[in-house]
VEXTORKOL-294160 format. One record per residue (C-alpha): residue in three letters; y, z, x. Coordinates in steps of 0.5 Angstrom, whole numbers, plus 500, padded with zeros to 3 digits. Example, Ala and Ser with C-alpha at 12.3 -4.5 7.8 and 13.67 -1.06 7.14 Angstrom:
<rs>
<resn = ALA; y = 491; z = 516; x = 525>
<resn = SER; y = 498; z = 514; x = 527>
</rs>
This chain:
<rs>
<resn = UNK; y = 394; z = 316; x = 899>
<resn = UNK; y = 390; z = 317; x = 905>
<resn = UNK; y = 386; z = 323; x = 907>
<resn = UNK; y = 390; z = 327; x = 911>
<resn = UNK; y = 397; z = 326; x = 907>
<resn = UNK; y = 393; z = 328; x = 900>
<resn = UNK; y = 391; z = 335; x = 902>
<resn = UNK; y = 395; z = 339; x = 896>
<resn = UNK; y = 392; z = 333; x = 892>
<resn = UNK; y = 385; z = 334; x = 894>
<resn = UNK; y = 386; z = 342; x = 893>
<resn = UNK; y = 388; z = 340; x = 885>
<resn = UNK; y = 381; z = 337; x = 884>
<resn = UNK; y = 377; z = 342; x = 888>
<resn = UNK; y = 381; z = 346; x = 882>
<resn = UNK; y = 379; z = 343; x = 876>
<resn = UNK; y = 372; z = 342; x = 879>
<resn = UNK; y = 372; z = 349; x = 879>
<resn = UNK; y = 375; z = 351; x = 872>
<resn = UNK; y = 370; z = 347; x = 869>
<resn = UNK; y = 364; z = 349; x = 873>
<resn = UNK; y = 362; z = 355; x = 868>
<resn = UNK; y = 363; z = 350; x = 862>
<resn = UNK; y = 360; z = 344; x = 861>
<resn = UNK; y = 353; z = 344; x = 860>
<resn = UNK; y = 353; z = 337; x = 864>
<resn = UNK; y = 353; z = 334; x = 870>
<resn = UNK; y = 359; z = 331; x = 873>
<resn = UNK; y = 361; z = 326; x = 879>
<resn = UNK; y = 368; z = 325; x = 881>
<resn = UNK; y = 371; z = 319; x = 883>
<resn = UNK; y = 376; z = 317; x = 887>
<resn = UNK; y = 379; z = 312; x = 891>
<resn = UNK; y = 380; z = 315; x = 896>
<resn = UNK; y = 378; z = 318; x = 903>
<resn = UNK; y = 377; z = 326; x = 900>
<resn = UNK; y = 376; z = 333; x = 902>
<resn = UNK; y = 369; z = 336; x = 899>
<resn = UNK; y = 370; z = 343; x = 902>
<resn = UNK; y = 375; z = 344; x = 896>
<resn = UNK; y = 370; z = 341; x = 890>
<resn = UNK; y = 364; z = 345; x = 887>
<resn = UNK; y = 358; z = 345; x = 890>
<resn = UNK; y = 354; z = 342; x = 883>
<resn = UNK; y = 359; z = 336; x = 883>
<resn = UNK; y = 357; z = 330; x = 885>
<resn = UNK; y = 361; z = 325; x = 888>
<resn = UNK; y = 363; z = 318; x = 890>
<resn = UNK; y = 370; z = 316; x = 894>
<resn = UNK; y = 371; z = 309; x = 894>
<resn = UNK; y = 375; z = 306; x = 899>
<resn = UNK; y = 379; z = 309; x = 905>
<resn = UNK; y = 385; z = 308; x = 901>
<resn = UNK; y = 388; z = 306; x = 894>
<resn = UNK; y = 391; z = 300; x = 897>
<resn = UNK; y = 384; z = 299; x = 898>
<resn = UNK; y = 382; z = 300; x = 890>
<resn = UNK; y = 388; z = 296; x = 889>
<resn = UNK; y = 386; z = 290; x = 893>
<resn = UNK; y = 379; z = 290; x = 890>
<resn = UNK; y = 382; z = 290; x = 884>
<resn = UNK; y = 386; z = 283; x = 885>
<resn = UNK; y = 382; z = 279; x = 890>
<resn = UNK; y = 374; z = 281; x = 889>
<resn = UNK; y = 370; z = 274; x = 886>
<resn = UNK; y = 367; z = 275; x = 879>
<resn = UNK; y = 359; z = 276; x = 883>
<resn = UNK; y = 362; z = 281; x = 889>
<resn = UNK; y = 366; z = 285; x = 883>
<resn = UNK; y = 359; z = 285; x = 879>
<resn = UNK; y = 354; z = 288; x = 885>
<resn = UNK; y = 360; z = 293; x = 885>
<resn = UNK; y = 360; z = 296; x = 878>
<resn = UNK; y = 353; z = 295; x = 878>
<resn = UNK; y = 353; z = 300; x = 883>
<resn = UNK; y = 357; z = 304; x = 881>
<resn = UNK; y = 353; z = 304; x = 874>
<resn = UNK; y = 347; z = 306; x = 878>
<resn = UNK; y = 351; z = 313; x = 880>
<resn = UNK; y = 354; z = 313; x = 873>
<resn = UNK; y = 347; z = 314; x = 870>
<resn = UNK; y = 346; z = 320; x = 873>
<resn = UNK; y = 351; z = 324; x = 869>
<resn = UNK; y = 354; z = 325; x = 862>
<resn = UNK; y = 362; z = 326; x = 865>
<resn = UNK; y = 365; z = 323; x = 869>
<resn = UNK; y = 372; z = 325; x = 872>
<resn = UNK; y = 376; z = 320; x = 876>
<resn = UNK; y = 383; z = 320; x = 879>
<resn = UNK; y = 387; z = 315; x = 877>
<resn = UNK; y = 387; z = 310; x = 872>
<resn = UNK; y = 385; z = 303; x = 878>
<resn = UNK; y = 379; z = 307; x = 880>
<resn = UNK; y = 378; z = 309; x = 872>
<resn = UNK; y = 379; z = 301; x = 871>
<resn = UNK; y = 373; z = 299; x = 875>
<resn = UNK; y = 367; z = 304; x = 872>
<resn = UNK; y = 370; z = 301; x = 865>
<resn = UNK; y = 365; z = 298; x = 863>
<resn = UNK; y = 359; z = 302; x = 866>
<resn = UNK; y = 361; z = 307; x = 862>
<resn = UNK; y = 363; z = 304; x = 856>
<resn = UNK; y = 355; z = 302; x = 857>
<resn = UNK; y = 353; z = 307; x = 858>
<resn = UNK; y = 357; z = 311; x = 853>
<resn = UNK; y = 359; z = 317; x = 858>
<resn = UNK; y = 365; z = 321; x = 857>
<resn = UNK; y = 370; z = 319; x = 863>
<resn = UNK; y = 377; z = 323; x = 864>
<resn = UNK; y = 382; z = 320; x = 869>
<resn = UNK; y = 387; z = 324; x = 872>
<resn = UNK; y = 394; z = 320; x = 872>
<resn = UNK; y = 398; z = 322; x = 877>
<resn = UNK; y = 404; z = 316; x = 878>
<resn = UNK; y = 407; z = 312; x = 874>
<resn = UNK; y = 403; z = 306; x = 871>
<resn = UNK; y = 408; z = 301; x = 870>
<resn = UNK; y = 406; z = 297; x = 877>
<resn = UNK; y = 398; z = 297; x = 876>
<resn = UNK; y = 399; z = 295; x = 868>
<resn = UNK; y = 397; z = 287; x = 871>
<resn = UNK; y = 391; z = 290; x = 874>
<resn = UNK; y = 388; z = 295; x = 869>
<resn = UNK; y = 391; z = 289; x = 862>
<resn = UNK; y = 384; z = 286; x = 862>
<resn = UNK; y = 380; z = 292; x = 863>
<resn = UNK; y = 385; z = 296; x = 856>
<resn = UNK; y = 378; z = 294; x = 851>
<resn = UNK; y = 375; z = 299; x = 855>
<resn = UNK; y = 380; z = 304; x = 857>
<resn = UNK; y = 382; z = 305; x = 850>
<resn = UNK; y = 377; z = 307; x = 847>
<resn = UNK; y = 374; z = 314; x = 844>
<resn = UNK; y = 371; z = 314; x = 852>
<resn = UNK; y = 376; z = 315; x = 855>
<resn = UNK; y = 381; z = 322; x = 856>
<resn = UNK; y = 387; z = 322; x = 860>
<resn = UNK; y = 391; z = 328; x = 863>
<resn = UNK; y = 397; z = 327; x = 866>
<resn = UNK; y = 401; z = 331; x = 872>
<resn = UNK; y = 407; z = 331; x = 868>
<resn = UNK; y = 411; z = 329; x = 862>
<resn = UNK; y = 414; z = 323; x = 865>
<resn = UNK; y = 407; z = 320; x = 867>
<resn = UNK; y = 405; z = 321; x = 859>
<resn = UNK; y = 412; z = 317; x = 857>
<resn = UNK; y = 410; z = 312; x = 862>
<resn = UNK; y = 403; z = 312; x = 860>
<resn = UNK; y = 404; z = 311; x = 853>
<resn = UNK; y = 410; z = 306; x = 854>
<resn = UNK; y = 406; z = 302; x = 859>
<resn = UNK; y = 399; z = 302; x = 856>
<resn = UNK; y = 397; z = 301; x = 850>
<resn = UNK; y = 391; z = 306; x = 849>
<resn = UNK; y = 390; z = 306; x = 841>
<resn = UNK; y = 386; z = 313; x = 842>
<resn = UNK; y = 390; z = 320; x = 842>
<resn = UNK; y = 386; z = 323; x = 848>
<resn = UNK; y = 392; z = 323; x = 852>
<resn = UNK; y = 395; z = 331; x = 854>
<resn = UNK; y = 400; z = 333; x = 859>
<resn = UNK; y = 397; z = 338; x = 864>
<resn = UNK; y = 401; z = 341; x = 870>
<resn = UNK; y = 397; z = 340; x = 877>
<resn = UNK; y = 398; z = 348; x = 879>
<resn = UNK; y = 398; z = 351; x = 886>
<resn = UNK; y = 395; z = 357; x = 889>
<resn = UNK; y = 401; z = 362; x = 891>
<resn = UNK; y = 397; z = 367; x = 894>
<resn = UNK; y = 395; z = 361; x = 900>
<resn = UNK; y = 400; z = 357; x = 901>
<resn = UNK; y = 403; z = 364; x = 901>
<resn = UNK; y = 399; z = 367; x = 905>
<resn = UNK; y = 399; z = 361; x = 911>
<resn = UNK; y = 406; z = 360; x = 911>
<resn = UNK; y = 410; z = 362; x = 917>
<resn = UNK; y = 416; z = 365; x = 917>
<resn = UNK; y = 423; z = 363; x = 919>
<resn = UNK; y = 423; z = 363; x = 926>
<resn = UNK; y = 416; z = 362; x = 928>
<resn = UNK; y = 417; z = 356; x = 924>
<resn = UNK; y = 424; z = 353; x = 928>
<resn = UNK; y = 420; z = 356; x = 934>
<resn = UNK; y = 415; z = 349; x = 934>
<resn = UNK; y = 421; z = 345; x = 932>
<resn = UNK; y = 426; z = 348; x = 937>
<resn = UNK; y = 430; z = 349; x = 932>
<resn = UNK; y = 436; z = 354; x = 933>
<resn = UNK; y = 438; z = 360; x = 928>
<resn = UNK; y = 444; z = 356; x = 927>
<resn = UNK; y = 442; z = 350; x = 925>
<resn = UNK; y = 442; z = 347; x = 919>
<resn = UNK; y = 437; z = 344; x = 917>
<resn = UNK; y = 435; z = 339; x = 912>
<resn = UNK; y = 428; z = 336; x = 911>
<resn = UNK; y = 422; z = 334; x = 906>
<resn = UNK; y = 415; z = 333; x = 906>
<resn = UNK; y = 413; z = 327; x = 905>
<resn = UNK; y = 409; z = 320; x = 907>
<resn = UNK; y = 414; z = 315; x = 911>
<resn = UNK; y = 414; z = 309; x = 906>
<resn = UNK; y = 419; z = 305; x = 902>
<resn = UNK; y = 418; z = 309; x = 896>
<resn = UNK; y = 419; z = 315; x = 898>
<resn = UNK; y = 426; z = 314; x = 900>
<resn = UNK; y = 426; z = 316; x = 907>
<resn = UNK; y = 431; z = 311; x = 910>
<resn = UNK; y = 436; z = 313; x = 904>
<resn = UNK; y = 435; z = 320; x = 906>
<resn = UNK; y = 437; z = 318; x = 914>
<resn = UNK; y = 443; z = 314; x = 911>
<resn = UNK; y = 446; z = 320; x = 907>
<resn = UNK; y = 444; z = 325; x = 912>
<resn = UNK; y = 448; z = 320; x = 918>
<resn = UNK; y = 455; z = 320; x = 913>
<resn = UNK; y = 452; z = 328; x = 913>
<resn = UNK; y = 452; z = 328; x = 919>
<resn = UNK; y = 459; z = 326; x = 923>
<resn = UNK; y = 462; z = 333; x = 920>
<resn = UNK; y = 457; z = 338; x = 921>
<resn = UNK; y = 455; z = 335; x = 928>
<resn = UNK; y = 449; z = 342; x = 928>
<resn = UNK; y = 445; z = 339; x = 922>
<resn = UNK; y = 438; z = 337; x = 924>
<resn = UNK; y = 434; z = 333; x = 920>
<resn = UNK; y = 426; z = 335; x = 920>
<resn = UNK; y = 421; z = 328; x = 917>
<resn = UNK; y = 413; z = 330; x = 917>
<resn = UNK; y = 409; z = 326; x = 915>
<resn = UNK; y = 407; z = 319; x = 918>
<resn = UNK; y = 406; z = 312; x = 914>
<resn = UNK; y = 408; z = 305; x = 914>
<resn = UNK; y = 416; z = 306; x = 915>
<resn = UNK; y = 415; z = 311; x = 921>
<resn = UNK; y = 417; z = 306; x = 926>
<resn = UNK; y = 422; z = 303; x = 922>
<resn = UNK; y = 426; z = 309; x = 920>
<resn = UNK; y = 425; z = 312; x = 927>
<resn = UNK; y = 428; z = 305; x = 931>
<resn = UNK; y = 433; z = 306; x = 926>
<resn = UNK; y = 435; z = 313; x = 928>
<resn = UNK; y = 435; z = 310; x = 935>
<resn = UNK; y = 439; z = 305; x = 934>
<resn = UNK; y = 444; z = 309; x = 930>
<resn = UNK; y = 445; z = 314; x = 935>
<resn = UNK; y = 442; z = 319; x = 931>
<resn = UNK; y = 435; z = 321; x = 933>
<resn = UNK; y = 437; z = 327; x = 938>
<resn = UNK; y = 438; z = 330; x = 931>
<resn = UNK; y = 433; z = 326; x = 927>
<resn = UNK; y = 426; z = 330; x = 928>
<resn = UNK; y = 419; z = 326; x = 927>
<resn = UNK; y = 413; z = 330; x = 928>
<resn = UNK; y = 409; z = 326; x = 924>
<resn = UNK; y = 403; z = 328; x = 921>
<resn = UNK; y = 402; z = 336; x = 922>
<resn = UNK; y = 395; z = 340; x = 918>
<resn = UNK; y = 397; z = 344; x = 912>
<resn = UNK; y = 405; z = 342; x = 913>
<resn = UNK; y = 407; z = 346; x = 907>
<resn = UNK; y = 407; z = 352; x = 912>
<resn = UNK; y = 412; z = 349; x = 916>
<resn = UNK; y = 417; z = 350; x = 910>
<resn = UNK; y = 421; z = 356; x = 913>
<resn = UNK; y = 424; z = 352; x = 918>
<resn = UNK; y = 428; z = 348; x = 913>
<resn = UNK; y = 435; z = 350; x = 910>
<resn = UNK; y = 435; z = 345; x = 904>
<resn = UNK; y = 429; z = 340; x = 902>
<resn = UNK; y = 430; z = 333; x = 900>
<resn = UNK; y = 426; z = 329; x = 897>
<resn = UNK; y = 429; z = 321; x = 894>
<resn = UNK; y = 423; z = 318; x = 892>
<resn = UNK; y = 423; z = 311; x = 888>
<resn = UNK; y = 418; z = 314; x = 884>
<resn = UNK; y = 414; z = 320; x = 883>
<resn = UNK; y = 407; z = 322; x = 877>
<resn = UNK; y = 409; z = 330; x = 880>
<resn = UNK; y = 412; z = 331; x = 886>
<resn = UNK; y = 407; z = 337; x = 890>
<resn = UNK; y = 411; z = 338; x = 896>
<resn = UNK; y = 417; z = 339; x = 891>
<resn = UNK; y = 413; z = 345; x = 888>
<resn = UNK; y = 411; z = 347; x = 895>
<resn = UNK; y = 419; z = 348; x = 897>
<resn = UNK; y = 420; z = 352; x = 891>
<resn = UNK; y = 414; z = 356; x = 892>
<resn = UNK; y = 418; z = 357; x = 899>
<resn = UNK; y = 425; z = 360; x = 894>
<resn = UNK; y = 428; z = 353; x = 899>
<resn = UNK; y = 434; z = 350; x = 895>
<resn = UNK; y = 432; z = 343; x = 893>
<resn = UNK; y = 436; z = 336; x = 893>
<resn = UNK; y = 432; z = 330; x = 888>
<resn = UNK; y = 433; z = 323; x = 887>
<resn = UNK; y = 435; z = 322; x = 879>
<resn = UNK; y = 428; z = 320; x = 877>
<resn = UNK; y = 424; z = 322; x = 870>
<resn = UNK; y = 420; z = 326; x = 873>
<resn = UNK; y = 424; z = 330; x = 878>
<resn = UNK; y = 429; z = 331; x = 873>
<resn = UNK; y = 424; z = 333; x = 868>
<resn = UNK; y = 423; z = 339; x = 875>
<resn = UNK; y = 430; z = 341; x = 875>
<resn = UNK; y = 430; z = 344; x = 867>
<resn = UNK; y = 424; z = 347; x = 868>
<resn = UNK; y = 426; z = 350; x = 874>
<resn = UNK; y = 432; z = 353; x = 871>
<resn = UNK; y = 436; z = 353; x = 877>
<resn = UNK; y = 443; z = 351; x = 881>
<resn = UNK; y = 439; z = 350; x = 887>
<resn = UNK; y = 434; z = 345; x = 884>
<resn = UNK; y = 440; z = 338; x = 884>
<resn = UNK; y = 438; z = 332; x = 882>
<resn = UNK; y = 443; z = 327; x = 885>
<resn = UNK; y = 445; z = 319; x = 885>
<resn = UNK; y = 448; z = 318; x = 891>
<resn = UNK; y = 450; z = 318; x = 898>
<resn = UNK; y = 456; z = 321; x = 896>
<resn = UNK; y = 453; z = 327; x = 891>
<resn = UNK; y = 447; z = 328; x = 897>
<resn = UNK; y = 454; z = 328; x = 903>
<resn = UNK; y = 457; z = 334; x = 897>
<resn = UNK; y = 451; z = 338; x = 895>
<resn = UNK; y = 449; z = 339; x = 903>
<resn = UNK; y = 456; z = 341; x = 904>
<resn = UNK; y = 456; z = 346; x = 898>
<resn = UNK; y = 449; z = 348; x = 900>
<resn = UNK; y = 451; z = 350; x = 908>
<resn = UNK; y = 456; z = 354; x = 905>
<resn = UNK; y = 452; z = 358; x = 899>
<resn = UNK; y = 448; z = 365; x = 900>
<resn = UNK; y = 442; z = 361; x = 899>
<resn = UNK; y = 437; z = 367; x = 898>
<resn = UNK; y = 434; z = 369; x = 893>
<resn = UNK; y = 433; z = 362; x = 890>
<resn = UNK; y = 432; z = 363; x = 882>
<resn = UNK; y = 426; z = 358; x = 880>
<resn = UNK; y = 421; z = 359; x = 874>
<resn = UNK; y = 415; z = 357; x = 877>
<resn = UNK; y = 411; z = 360; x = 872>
<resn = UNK; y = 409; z = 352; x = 868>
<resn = UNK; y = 406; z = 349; x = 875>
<resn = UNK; y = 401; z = 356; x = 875>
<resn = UNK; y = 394; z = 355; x = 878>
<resn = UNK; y = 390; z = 358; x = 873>
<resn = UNK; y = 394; z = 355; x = 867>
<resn = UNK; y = 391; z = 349; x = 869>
<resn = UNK; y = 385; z = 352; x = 870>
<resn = UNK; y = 384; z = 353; x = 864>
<resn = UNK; y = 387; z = 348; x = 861>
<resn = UNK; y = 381; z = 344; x = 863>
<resn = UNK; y = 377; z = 348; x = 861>
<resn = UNK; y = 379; z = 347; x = 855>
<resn = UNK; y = 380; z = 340; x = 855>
<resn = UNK; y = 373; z = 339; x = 858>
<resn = UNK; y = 370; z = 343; x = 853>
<resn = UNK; y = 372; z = 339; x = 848>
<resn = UNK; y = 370; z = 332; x = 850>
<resn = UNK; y = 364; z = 335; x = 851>
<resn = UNK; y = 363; z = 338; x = 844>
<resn = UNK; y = 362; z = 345; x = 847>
<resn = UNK; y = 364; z = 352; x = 845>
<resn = UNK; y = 369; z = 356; x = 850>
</rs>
């Protein structure tokens, strides 16, 4: 991810930082592998953003020559010493600071946000070091923990799964309304409208959506489909869109600041990612009270039961997307049920607070 596209990631952060921040009696960085935003972070928090993005993490770890790599993590030692816990934001970026901290003997706690089974060839070598009693990890959801522990073998017990929470009353309070919404996109009351929030990659099943909303479209010929976000498909899925004929009904804007206060201008949120750790635009949607479409993946089934809801589907075909939008364009979509109390900001929060506090042997 980078800067621009992991502003919700980068309030997560900013929170944790700060729920700790009365707690600990240590001095703490924060490192990440990617480009952030420090205006959410503590100001008594150091910290260190390694690369403009993971892609960049990901290349260090398989192309850096033994005496670059040694230089690297002797300066990231260097910072390291500074501290007494380190906190980083995922398992490629904890993988690097492994020995440094192990020397050291510093308390590191890796936020684990996606799933783990494609980075296992480049963290194998490091796993001496990430499993020991160093070492604690918190996972976004309960399909990151499962991953975790069926990919890696971390022979401690310092794994917990703690929810990323978002802050209601912001989103709610910068979230326009419906028509101001459509008015940017000029969109019609009377379109019906599906869309996600979302980078434009392969993983994020994109072009899987716009081949399902075309079959959608041949008998709903109002519907619009709004795309923000930008990424390496944009291109692809947009020459797509005009070599199916479809583009007048296709909207791609980009990527616009703060997204998630254009979410009134949806009817219906889709989101048929590949693979997921959370999915916080997801969580976002539901704050909106939109009904949601999801993939069949572990984590977004793990989503729909604890939404306990019929407007949160999960589906596994073209042909179940085709019947739930049809369902959804005929429904009375308001109000929508969710339970949105297990994704709370303060929840989290405190979680931390707890977690930290252990690690550090300190009364809370």
């Amino acid at each position: 991810m980078g800067d621009r596209d992991a502003v919700s990631i980068h309030q997560v952060h900013g929170n944790i930082l700060k729920s700790i921040d009365d707690v600990e009696k240590s001095d703490v960085v924060f490192i990440s592998g990617d480009c952030g935003n420090i205006e959410v972070f503590p100001d008594s928090c150091g910290h260190r953003f390694l690369c403009e993005s993971k892609r960049m993490v990901t290349k260090a770890h398989r192309t850096l020559n033994f005496f670059s790599r040694c230089r690297f993590e002797q300066a990231l030692g260097k910072l390291i010493s500074n501290y007494d816990l380190v906190i980083t934001d995922g398992l490629l970026t904890s993988a690097l600071i492994s020995k440094e901290v192990t020397s050291l003997a510093v308390k590191c706690l890796t936020v684990v946000h996606g799933e783990v089974l494609k980075i296992k060839p480049l963290v194998k070598r490091r796993l001496g070091y990430l499993s020991s009693e160093l070492f604690f990890y918190s996972c976004v959801s309960g399909a990151v923990e499962t991953s975790l522990n069926e990919s890696l073998d971390l022979k401690n017990a310092n794994v917990e799964v703690i929810f990323s929470g978002l802050d209601v009353k912001m989103l709610a309070d910068r979230r326009l309304e419906r028509q101001a919404s459509r008015a940017i996109f000029e969109l019609s009351d009377d379109d019906f409208v599906v869309g996600c929030l979302a980078r434009i990659e392969k993983h994020k099943g994109i072009k899987e959506l716009v081949v399902g909303f075309r079959r959608y479209l041949k008998g709903n010929p109002k519907a619009k489909l709004l795309l923000i976000g930008d990424g390496n498909e944009f291109d692809a899925v947009r020459d797509f869109c005009l070599s199916e004929g479809i583009s007048g009904s296709v909207l791609m804007p980009g990527y616009l600041e703060n997204a998630d206060q254009y979410l009134m201008a949806l009817d219906v949120f889709v989101l048929l990612s590949k693979a997921e750790g959370l999915g916080l635009s997801v969580l976002e949607a539901q704050l909106a009270q939109l009904p949601i479409i999801l993939s069949d993946i572990p984590v977004f089934r793990e989503i729909q039961a604890r939404s306990d809801s019929e407007f949160c589907q999960v589906i596994g075909s073209d042909d179940e997307l085709v019947g739930s939008l049809t369902l959804m364009d005929k429904k009375d979509k308001w109000p929508v049920d969710y339970d949105l109390t297990w994704f709370d900001v303060s929840s989290m929060k405190g979680a931390y607070r707890k977690l930290v506090s252990r690690m550090m042997e300190i009364e809370c």
